[in-house]
C-alpha positions in Angstrom: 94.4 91.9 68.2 94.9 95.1 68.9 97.1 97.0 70.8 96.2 99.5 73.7 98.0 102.7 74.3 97.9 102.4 78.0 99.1 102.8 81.4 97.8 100.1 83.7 99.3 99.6 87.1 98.8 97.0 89.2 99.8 97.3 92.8 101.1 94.4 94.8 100.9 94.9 98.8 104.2 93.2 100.1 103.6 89.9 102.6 100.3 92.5 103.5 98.8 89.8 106.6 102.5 90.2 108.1 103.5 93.3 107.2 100.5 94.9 108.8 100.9 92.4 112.1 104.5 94.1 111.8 103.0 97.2 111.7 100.7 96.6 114.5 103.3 95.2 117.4 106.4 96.7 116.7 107.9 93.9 118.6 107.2 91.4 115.1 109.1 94.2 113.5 112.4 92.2 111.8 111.3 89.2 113.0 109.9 86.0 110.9 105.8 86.4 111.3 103.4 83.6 110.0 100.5 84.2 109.9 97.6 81.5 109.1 97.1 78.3 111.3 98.5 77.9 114.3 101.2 75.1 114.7 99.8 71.7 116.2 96.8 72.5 113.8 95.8 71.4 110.4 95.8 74.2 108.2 98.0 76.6 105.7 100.4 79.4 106.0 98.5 82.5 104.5 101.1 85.0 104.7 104.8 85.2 105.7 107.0 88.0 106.4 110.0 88.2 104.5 112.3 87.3 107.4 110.3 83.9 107.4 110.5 83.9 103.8 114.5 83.4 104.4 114.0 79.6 106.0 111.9 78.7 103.0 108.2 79.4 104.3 105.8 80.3 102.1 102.1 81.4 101.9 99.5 78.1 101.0 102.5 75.6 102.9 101.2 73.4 105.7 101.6 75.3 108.7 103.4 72.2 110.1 106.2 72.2 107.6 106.1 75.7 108.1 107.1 75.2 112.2 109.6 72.3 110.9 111.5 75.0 108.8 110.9 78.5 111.3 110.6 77.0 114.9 111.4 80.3 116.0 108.8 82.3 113.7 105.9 84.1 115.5 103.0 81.9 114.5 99.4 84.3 114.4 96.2 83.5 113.8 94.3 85.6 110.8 92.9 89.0 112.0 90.8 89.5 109.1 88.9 92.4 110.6 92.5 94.2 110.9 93.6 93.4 107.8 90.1 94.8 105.6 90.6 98.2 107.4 94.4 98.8 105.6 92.9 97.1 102.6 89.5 99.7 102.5 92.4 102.8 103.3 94.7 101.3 100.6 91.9 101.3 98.1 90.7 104.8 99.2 94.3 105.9 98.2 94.3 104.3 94.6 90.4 106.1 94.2 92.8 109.2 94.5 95.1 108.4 91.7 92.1 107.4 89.3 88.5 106.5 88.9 89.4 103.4 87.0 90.4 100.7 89.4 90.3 97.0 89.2 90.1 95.2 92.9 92.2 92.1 92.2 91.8 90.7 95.9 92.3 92.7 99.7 96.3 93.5 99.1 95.7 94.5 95.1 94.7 95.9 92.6 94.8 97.2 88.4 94.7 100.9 88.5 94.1 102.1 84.7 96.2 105.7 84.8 95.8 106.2 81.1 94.8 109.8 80.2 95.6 110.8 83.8 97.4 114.5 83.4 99.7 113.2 86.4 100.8 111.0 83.6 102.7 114.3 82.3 105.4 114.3 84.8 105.9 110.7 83.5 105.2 107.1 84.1 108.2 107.0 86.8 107.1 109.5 88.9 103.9 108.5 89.3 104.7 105.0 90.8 106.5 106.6 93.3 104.0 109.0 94.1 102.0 105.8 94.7 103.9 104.0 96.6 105.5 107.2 98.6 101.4 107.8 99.5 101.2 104.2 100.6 103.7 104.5 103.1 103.1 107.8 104.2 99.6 106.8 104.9 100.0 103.5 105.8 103.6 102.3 106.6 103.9 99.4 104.1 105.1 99.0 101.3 103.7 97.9 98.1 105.5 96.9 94.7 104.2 98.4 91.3 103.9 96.8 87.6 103.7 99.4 85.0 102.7 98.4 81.4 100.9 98.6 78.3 98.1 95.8 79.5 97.6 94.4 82.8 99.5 91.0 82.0 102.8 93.0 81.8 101.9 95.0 84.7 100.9 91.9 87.3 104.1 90.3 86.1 106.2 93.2 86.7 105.1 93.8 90.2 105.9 90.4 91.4 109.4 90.5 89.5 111.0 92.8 92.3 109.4 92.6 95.3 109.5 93.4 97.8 109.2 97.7 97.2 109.8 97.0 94.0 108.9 99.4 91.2 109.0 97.7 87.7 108.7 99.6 83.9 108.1 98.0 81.3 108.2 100.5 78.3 106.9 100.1 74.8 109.1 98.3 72.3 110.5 96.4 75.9 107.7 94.0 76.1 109.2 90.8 74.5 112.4 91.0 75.9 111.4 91.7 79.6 109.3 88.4 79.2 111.7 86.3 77.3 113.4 84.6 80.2 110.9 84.5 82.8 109.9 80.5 83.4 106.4 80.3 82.0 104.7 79.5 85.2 104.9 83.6 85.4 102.0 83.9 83.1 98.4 83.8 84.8 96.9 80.4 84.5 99.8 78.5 83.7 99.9 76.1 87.0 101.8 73.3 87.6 100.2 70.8 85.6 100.4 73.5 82.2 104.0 73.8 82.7 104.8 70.0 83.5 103.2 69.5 79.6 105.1 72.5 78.5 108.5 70.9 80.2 107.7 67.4 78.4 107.5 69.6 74.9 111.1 71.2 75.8 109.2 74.8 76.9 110.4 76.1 80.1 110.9 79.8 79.6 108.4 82.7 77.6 110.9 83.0 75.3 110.5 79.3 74.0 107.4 79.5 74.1 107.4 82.6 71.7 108.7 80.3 69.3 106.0 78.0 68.9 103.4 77.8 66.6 99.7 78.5 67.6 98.5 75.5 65.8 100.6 73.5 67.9 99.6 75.5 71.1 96.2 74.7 69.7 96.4 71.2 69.4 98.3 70.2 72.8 96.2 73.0 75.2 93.0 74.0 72.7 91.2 77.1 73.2 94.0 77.6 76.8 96.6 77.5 73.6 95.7 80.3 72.1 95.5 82.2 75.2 99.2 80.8 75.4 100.5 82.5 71.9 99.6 85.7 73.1 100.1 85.8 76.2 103.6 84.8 75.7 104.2 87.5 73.1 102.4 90.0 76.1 99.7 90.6 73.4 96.3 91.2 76.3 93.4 93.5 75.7 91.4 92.6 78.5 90.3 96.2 79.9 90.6 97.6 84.0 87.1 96.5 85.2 85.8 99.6 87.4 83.9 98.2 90.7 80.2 97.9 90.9 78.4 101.7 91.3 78.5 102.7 95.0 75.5 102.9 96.9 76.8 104.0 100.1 79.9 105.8 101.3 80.8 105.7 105.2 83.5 105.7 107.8 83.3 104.0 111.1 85.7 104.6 114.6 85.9 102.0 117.1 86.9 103.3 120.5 89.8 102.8 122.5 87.6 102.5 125.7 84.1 102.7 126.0 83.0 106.2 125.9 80.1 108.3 126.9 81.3 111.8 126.2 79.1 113.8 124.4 82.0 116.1 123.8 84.5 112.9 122.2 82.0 111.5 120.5 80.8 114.8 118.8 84.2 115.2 117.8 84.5 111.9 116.8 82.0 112.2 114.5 82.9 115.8 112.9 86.2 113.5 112.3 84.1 111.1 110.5 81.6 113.5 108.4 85.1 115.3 107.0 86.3 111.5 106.0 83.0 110.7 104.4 82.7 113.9 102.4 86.1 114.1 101.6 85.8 110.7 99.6 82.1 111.8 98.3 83.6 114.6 96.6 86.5 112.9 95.1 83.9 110.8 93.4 81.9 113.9 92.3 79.0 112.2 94.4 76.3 113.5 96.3 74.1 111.9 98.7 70.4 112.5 100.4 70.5 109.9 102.9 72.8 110.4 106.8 73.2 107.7 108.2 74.2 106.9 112.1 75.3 104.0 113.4 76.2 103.2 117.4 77.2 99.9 118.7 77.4 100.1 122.6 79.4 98.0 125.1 77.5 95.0 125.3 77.7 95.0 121.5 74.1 96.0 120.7 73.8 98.1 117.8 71.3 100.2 116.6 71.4 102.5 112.8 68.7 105.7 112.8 69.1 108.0 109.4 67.5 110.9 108.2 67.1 111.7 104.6 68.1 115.5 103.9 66.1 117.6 101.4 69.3 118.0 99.1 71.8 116.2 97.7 75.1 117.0 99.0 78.4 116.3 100.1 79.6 119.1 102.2 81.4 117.9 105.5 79.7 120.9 107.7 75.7 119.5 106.5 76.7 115.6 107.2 78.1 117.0 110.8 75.0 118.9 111.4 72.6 116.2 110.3 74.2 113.4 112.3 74.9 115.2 114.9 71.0 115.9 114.8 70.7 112.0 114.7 72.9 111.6 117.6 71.0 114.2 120.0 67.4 112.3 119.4 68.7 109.2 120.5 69.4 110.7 124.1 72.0 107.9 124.6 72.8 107.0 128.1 75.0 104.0 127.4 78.6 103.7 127.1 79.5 103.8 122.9 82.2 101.3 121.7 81.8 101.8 118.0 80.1 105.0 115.5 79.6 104.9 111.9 78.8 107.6 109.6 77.7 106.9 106.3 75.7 109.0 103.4 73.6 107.0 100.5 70.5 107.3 98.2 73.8 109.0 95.6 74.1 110.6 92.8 76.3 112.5 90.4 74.6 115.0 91.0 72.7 117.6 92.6 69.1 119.0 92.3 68.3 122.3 91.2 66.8 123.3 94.1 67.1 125.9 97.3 70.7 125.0 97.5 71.7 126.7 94.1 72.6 130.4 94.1 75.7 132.5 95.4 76.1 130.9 99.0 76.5 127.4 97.7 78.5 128.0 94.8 80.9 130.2 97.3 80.5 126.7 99.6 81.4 124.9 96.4 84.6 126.4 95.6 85.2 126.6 99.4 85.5 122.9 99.9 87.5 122.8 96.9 90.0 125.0 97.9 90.4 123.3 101.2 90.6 119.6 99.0 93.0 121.1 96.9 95.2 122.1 100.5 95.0 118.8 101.7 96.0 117.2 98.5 99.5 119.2 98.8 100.1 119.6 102.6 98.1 116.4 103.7 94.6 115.5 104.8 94.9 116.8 108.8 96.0 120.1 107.8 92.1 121.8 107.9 89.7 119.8 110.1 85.8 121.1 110.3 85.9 122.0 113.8 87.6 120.3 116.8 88.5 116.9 116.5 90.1 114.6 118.3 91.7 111.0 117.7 92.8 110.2 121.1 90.9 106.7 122.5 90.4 105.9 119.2 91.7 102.8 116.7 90.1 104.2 113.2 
């Protein structure tokens, strides 16, 4: 097999259910949070701050020998809705960093950095820079795998955790792996390694030593996978996500709201967001979408389809705001959304072309470029405001 000359990252959201629970009530902060089924129920730990980690609890442990072990812990119930809104603004952070990114599940991901020019400063700098963003953003933290292939890189991320930030640099790769128990390799569960144990292989590094016929013969095809593997031979490539059809932003309110002037602002808020991320993407898009939910929870979506392509923050304003005045709402608004499909990578040559939209071009480029180096609230289209808002 062949190897890659690559940088792949994978990033590895420390104890992300607690931590963002932490996060959240900053009276969990420093104190052992479980999260997952509630004690006196039948169910599973899903995520444990690393305070509870101390008394031995685990994610996937019965929640019952979880309360046997941390009495004391602060026992939640999953707020999955909570929890997808830091995942979509962690993944809107990595779409920063580069265009080739592998979801793994809602706390990670394989980020393929290879021919990135930040990759010039060096492959040090560049986690930092990721995790520095994560927790300016955010205020978690996040442990990083860098490597050649994405087996390295997983492995690396959970061998110093938590903020952990793990190399592993060419001509490294068999050593690094050596001593690690086998079960550290992806796919090798419990029943792999008790056959592994009864052959006298407990670490990589024995397992380095064995032949692949024999690997073949006790494990068959899951053998071979075995010999390389263990000799951190894997070509498998960063698989990009599906092509986006739609990119949006939504704001739930504080308290029910029926000020034009808020809401208006709330949605200039919203159209930068959106076009901010369409341009990152080098997308365009034809079709503005609005979407209200009120305060008994009714929600209603009207769009309008513009007659080009763009994804300038000031025409998304304008056009939902359009949206927003023809619906004449009276009723108090809990929730807006804001989202811009029917995309492309490009635009039409159409009315929009000439010297205006090129100066508009470079405009929004310049203002991009700003926010990349002094941070995205330093230029806002208009007045905004987030107060009364949880976004």
């Amino acid at each position: 097999m062949k190897k890659l000359n690559r940088c792949v990252v994978h990033v590895d959201m420390d104890a992300f259910f607690a931590s963002v629970e932490q996060l959240c009530n900053s009276d969990y902060r420093g104190k052992p949070v479980i999260v997952g089924a509630l004690p006196g129920n039948r169910g599973v730990v899903s995520a444990a701050s690393y305070e509870a980690r101390k008394f031995g609890v685990r994610s996937a442990m019965p929640v019952t020998t979880a309360y046997k072990l941390c009495p004391q812990g602060i026992f939640l119930p999953v707020n999955m809705s909570l929890y997808k809104k830091y995942s979509a603004q962690l993944f809107e952070i990595f779409e920063e960093f580069t265009p080739v990114m592998e979801i793994a599940s809602i706390d990670e991901a394989y980020l393929d950095m290879t021919g990135c020019p930040l990759l010039s400063k060096g492959w040090e700098p560049v986690g930092k820079v990721i995790k520095k963003t994560i927790r300016d953003r955010l205020g978690l933290t996040a442990s990083l795998g860098m490597a050649g292939n994405k087996l390295l890189a997983k492995i690396g991320s959970d061998s110093q955790k938590p903020d952990g930030l793990v190399i592993i640099k060419a001509g490294d790769e068999i050593g690094f792996l050596k001593p690690m128990p086998v079960g550290k390799l992806f796919g090798v569960g419990k029943k792999t390694q008790e056959r592994l144990r009864l052959t006298g292989i407990k670490s990589i590094g024995q397992l380095q030593q064995m032949d692949i016929s024999l690997l073949r013969d006790l494990f068959s095809n899951f053998g071979e996978y075995l010999f390389f593997a263990s000799r951190e031979i894997d070509d498998s490539s960063v698989k990009q996500r599906e092509e986006v059809k739609s990119l949006g932003h939504e704001m739930t309110f504080e308290k029910d709201s029926q000020d034009e002037d808020f809401i208006l602002a709330a949605l200039a808020e919203l159209s930068r967001k959106t076009g901010s991320r369409l341009r990152r993407k080098k997308l365009y898009g034809r079709c503005v979408t609005l979407k209200l939910r009120f305060d008994d929870f009714k929600t209603i979506t009207r769009r309008i389809t513009i007659e080009e392509p763009t994804n300038h923050d000031h025409i998304i304003y304008k056009t939902v705001k359009k949206i927003f005045k023809s619906t004449n709402c009276l009723e108090k608004i809990r929730l807006i959304g804001v989202t811009v499909s029917n995309l492309s990578q490009g635009i039409c040559q159409g009315s929009l072309f000439g010297a205006n939209f090129n100066k508009t071009e470079q405009l929004y480029q310049s203002i991009d470029q700003i926010k990349d180096k002094y941070g995205k609230n330093v230029i806002n289209l208009g007045t905004s405001s987030k107060k009364n808002t949880k976004n």
